[in-house]
N, C-alpha and C positions, 0 to 999 in steps of 0.2 A: 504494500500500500504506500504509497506515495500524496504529497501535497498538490494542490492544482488548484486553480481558481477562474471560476466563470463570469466573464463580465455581462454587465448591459446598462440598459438607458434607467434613470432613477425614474423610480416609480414600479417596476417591470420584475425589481428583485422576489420578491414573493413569491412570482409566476414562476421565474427561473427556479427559485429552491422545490417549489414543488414538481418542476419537472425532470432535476435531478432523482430526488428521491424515486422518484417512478422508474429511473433506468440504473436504479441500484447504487450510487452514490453512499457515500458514506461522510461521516462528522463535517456534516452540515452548518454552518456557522453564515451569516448574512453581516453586510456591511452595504453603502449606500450605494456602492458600483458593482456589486457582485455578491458572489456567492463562493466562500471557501470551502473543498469539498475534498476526501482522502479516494482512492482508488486506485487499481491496476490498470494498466494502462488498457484491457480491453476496454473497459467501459469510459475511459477516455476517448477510444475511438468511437464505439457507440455513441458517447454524449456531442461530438462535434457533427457526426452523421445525423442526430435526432433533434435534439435541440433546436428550438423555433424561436425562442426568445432571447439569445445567448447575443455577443457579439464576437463573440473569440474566447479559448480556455489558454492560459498562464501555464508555465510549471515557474513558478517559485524558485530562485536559486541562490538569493545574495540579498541580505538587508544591512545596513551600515551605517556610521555618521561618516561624514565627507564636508570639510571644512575649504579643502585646496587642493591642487591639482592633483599635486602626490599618493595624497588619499583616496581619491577616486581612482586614479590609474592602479594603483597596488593592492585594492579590495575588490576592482575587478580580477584582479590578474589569480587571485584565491583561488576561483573553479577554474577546473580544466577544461576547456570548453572541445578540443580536440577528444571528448569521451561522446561529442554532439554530431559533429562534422568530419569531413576528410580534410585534410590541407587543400587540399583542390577545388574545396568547399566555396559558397561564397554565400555571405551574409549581410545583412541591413542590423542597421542600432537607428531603433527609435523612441526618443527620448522629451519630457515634458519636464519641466522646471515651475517650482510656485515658492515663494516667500523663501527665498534659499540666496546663500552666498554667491552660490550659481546664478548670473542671469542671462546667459543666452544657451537656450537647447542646442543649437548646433554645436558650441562648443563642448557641449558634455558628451552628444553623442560623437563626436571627433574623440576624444581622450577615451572614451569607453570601444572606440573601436582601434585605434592605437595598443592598448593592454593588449585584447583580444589576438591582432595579426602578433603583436611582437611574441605573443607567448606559442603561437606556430612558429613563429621564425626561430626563434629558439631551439626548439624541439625538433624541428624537420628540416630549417632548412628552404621551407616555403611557407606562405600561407595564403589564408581566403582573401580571395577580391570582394569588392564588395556589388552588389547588384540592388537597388531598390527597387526593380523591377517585376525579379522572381525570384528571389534569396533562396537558400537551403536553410538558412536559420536570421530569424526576424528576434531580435535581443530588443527586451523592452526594458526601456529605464524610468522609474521614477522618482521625481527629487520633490521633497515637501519640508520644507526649514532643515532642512542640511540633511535628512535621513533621506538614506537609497534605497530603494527596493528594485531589484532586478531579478525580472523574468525570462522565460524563452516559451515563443510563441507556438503553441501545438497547430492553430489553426492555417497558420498561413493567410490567405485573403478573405476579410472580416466575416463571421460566416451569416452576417446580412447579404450578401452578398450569394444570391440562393442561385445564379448564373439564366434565371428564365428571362429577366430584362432584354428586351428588344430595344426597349426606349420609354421615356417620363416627359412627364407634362410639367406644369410649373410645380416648385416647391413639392417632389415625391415624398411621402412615407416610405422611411425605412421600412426593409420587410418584417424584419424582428418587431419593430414597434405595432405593426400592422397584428402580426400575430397576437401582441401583447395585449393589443385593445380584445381580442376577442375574448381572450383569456377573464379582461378584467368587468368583461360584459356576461362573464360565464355562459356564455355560450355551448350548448350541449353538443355541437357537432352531429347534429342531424335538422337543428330547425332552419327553415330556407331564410339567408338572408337578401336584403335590398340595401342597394347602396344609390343614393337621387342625386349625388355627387361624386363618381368615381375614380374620375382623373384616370390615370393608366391603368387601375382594377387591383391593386396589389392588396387592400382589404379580403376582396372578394377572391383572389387568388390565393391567398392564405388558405383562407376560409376551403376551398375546394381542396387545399392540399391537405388539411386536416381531416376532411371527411373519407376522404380516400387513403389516410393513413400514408401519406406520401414521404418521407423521411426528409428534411431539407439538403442534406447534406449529400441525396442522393443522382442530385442533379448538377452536380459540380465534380474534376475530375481529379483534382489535387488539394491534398492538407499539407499543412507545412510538418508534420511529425515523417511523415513519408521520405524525407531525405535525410533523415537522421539515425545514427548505429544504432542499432539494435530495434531496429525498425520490425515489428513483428507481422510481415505480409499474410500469412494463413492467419492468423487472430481477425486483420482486417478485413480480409475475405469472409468468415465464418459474421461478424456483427455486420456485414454488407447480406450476405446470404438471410439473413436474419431479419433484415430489416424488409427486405423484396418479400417475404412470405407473410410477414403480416399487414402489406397495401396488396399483396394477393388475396387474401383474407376476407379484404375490406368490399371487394368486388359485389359479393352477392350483397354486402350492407346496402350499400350505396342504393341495387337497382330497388329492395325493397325499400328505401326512402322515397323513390322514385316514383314508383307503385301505388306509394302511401297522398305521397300531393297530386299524381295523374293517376286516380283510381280506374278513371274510362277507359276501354278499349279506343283506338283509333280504328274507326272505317278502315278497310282492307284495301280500297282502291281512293282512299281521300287524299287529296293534295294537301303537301303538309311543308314545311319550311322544316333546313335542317337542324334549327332551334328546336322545334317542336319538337320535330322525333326523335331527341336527345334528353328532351324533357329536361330544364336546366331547374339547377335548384339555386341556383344565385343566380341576382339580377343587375346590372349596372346600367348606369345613365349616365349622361353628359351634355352639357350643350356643343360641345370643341365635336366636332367630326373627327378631327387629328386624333385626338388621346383615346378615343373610344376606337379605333383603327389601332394603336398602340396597345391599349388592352387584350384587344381580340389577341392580337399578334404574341404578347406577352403568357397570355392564358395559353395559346398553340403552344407555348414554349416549353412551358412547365409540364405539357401535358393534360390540362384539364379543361379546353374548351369545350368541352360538349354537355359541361355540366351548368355552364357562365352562359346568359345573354348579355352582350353589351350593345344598346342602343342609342343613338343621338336620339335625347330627348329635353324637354324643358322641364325641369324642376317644378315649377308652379303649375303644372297643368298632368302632373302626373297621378296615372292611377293606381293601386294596387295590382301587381300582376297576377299576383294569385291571392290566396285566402286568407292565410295569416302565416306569419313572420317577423322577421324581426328585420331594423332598420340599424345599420351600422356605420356611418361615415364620418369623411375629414372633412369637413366644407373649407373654404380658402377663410383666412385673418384678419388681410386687408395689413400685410407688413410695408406696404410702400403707401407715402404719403397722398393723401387726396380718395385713399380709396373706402376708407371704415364708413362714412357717409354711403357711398354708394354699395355698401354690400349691408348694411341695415334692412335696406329692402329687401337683398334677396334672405337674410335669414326670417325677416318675418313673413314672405312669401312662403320660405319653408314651412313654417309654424304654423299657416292656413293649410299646406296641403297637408301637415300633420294630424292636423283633426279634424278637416275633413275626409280626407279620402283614405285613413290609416289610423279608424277607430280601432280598438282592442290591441292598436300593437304598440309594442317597446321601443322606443327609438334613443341608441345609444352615439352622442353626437360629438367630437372633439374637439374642445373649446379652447382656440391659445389665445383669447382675446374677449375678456367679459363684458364688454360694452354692446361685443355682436350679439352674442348668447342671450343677451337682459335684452337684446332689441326683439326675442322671439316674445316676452311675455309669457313663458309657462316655465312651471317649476318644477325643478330637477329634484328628483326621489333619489338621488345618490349623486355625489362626485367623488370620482376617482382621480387622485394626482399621479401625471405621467408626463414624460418629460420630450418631446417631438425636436431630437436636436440637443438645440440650446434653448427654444422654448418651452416655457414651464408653460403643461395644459392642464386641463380638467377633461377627463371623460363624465359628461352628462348623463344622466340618466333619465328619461322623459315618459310618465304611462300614459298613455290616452285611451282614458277611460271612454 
């Protein structure tokens, strides 16, 4: 058993410890960026394959004071890091500085990656170049009033980064965050949701990857532990074999979902659109033509268009597609000047087509700007605090009775 630690966006920790736990994680500990957790490294692979809320997993290797140059470079130079890489190896040092004697990051990660090559140059004779491109080892540093913590990156490229992206419209949801709202909307993973605001669909992508038991990590072709000794390939074959057999699983869930909202037979010889006879169970809207084209494309990507409608449509004139569900989305802020005036209207457009046309249902709405949200007039049965970025939001919670 080994140390490790799971990042993500505040507000989102909760989600992540319990989605640990679920994949067998051990001495579970929370702090306001993550989640500290013990395990062998299978379910380390596991956890960067599964994990929907995560941003990347750590291994922990070096904590210190560091007052001056010396001390940084010589408390690096403590681990062996050649027990990580080959000489031939090549790595990135990426490194963030707050309230510390240190004030420029690039200069610490200059001096943190100086120790590193000199202690191969020593040893062998050669050492790692460095690549910020595609590393074999990403060294993460953090400095907080003179203490260092340094890690080494299991994931490689942030595992928000789920690889179905075609393309985004303005100001995207991370995928992780996207996940995370559904999570903090407790979402069962079978009710249909609607999105009257979708932008490129990554809610509702989520959403379809969860029903279908999709692994995130499945759809992406490199981690960063994969280039490093003792890299154990049959473990990560066997938690990959593992993860494919229960979204095979998921197959007959799904179509009886499917069954459950389109109880009718369809006519044998009816003309039918291939939305239709795919029967979706998430629905998206937009007024942009472009991002709803970017959706579709996005959803093809991942794998699960046939379960997603995305439509150009107008927010304010929208009807319920089907019978009941639930409403989940990001509507825009209004972060550029001139615009919180003009998007007053459209959240309180929202808020009519809320109750009228989407009686009995739950509409969970996220809010990084309370002046829009207070311009709907209806009040929120719960906030949940989550963080979109750098913006501190609220997930709304809205019943219409």
């Amino acid at each position: 058993m080994a140390a490790f630690f799971a990042l993500t966006s505040r507000g989102l920790v909760d989600a992540l410890r319990d989605e640990l736990a679920q994949l067998g994680a051990k001495g579970l500990v929370k702090e306001p960026g993550g989640v500290h957790f013990e395990s062998n490294w299978a379910t380390v692979y596991r956890a960067n394959l599964r994990l929907r809320t995560a941003t990347r997993i750590v291994k922990p290797i070096l904590e210190f004071p560091a007052y001056k140059n010396e001390d940084l470079y010589n408390n690096i130079r403590k681990f062996d890091f050649s027990t990580i890489i080959e000489p031939e190896g090549t790595l990135a040092v990426e490194a963030s500085v707050r309230d510390s004697a240190f004030k420029d990051q690039r200069f610490v990660a200059m001096k943190v990656k100086d120790a590193i090559v000199d202690q191969f140059r020593e040893k062998y004779g050669t050492r790692p170049s460095v690549d910020n491109d595609r590393p074999d080892l990403v060294v993460v540093v953090r400095a907080y009033k003179n203490h260092f913590s340094v890690s080494l990156d299991t994931s490689g490229d942030p595992l928000f980064k789920r690889g179905y992206r075609v393309g985004t419209g303005d100001a995207p949801l991370k995928e992780h965050v996207a996940a995370g709202l559904l999570k903090l909307a407790e979402w069962d993973e079978e009710t249909p949701i609607v999105d009257p605001m979708c932008g490129s669909g990554t809610i509702l992508i989520e959403a379809a990857l969860q029903m279908r038991k999709i692994a995130p990590g499945t759809l992406r072709r490199r981690f960063g532990f994969m280039a490093w000794k003792g890299f154990d390939s049959e473990a990560f074959k066997k938690e990959l074999d593992a993860t494919m057999e229960i979204e095979d699983e998921a197959v007959a869930r799904v179509e009886a979902l499917q069954k459950k909202v389109y109880p009718l037979a369809l006519p044998e010889n009816a003309k039918i659109s291939g939305e239709e006879k795919h029967r979706p169970l998430f629905f998206g809207y937009d007024v942009d033509s472009k991002v709803i084209k970017l959706a579709q494309a996005n959803a093809r990507e991942a794998g699960v268009d046939d379960l997603i409608s995305f439509r150009r449509h107008a927010m304010e004139t929208l009807e319920a597609p089907i019978e009941s569900g639930i409403i989940i989305t990001n509507p825009p802020y209004g972060a550029r000047l001139g615009e919180e005036e003009t998007l007053k209207d459209v959240y309180r457009d929202f808020a009519f087509t809320l109750k009228t046309r989407f009686k009995k249902w739950n509409a969970f709405v996220l809010s990084g700007n309370p002046s829009l949200s207070s311009a709907m007039k209806l009040k929120a049965t719960r906030k949940s605090p989550v963080y979109n970025g750098t913006i501190e939001c609220r997930l709304l919670k809205y019943e219409m009775f």
